[in-house]
Every structure is written in C-alpha cells, then in structure tokens.
N, C-alpha and C positions, 0 to 999 in steps of 0.2 A: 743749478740745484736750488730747491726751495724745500725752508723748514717752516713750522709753524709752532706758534705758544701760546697759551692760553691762561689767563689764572683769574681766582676770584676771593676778593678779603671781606671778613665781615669790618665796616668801617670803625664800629664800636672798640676797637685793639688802638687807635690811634687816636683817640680820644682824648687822653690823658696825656698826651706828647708834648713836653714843652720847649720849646727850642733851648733853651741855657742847662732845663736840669738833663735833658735827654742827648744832649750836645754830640756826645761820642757815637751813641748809638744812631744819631741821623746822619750823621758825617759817616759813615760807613755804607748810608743805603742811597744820600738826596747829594746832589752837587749842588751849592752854594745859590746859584740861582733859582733851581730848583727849589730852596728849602724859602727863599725870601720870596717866591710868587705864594708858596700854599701859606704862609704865616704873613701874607696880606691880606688873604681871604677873611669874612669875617667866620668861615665853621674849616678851619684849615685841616679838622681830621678826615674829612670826603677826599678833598685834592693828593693829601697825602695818600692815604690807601690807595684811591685811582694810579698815581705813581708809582705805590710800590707793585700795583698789578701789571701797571706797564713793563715793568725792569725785567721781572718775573718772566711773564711773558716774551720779553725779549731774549733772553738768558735759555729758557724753552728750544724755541726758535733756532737761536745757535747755536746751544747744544745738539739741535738733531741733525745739525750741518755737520756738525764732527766739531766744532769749536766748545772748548774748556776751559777753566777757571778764569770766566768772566767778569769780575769786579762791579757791584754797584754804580759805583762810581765812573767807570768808562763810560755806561748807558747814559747819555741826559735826553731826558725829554723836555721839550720844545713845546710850549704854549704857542701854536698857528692855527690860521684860518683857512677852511672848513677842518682839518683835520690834525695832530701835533703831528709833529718831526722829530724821528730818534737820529741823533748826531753820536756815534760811537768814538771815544777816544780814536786819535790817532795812533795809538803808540798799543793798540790794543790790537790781539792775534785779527779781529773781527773786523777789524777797518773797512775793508774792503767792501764787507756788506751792506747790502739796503736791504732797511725794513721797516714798512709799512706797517702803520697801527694805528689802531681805535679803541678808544676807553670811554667807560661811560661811569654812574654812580648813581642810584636810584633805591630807594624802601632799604637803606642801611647798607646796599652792598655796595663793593666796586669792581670792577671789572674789564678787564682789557685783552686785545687779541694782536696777535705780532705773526708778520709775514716777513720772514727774511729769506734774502734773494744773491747769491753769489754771482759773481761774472762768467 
C-alpha cells in the first residue's frame, strides 16, 4: 500500500522562534538533532518550516495508510545526500514504513512531499 502527503508553511510563522524562549513548543514538533542542525544555520526559520512541512507531510502519508496519532517526534528527518531520510521511531505504530521525501524552500515558502510505502 502507498499513501501520500503534502503540505506548505509560510516560512514567515517561524521567524520569531527561539530555541530557549520557544523551548516547549519546539520539543513537541523538532527531535534534538533536528532542532541543533536548523539553529546552525545562519536564517534557521527556512530549515525549520521545511521541517515542519516534512513531519506534516509525513503524518499525511500515514494517515492515509490507516496509521493514527502520530507524534512529531517519532518523524525525524535526516539531513542526506541527494535527498533527506525520514527514520520513524521504533517504538511508533508506523515503523514498519518507508517513506520517501523531498522538500524544498524558496520566495518565503516551504514545502515538502512524503511517499510512504508498507510491506
């Protein structure tokens, strides 16, 4: 079976995100590595929305597998070359699945597409 997701953030919403004062609120959407690649960057609110499109996306995706209450935090995306890698918790209903994705970030938006794929 194959699901599919899509989503798109204006990147302007993550702007104002600071890691210390925003702390709770990004621990609920970025896993730890996650949150220390985009606040290397030096405009970390692109990488961040590209992320949050990714999750989104992926969350999409799985949902229309028939997979529910998906956690932020289970999704991490993977900075690799040509393309990132979504690693899903182990311990999460979704394991099992792979899925493929591409995000991009260009004129303010961000945007990412998520193909997940059951055995």
């Amino acid at each position: 079976m194959t699901g599919i997701g899509t989503d798109i953030e204006d990147i302007a919403r993550f702007e104002e995100l600071d890691r210390e004062t925003h702390r709770r609120f990004l621990q609920k959407i970025y896993t730890d590595e996650e949150l220390s690649y985009c606040f290397s960057k030096r405009s970390p609110a692109q990488h961040l929305a590209v992320r949050f499109c990714a999750k989104e996306s992926v969350v999409k995706a799985l949902s229309s597998l028939g997979f529910r209450n998906i956690l932020y935090p289970e999704i991490h995306i993977r900075q690799t070359d040509p393309a990132p890698r979504v690693d899903i918790a182990k311990g999460s209903t979704a394991a099992e699945c792979t899925v493929a994705l591409t995000m991009s970030h260009a004129g303010g938006l961000a945007l990412a597409f998520a193909l997940a794929t059951t055995a």
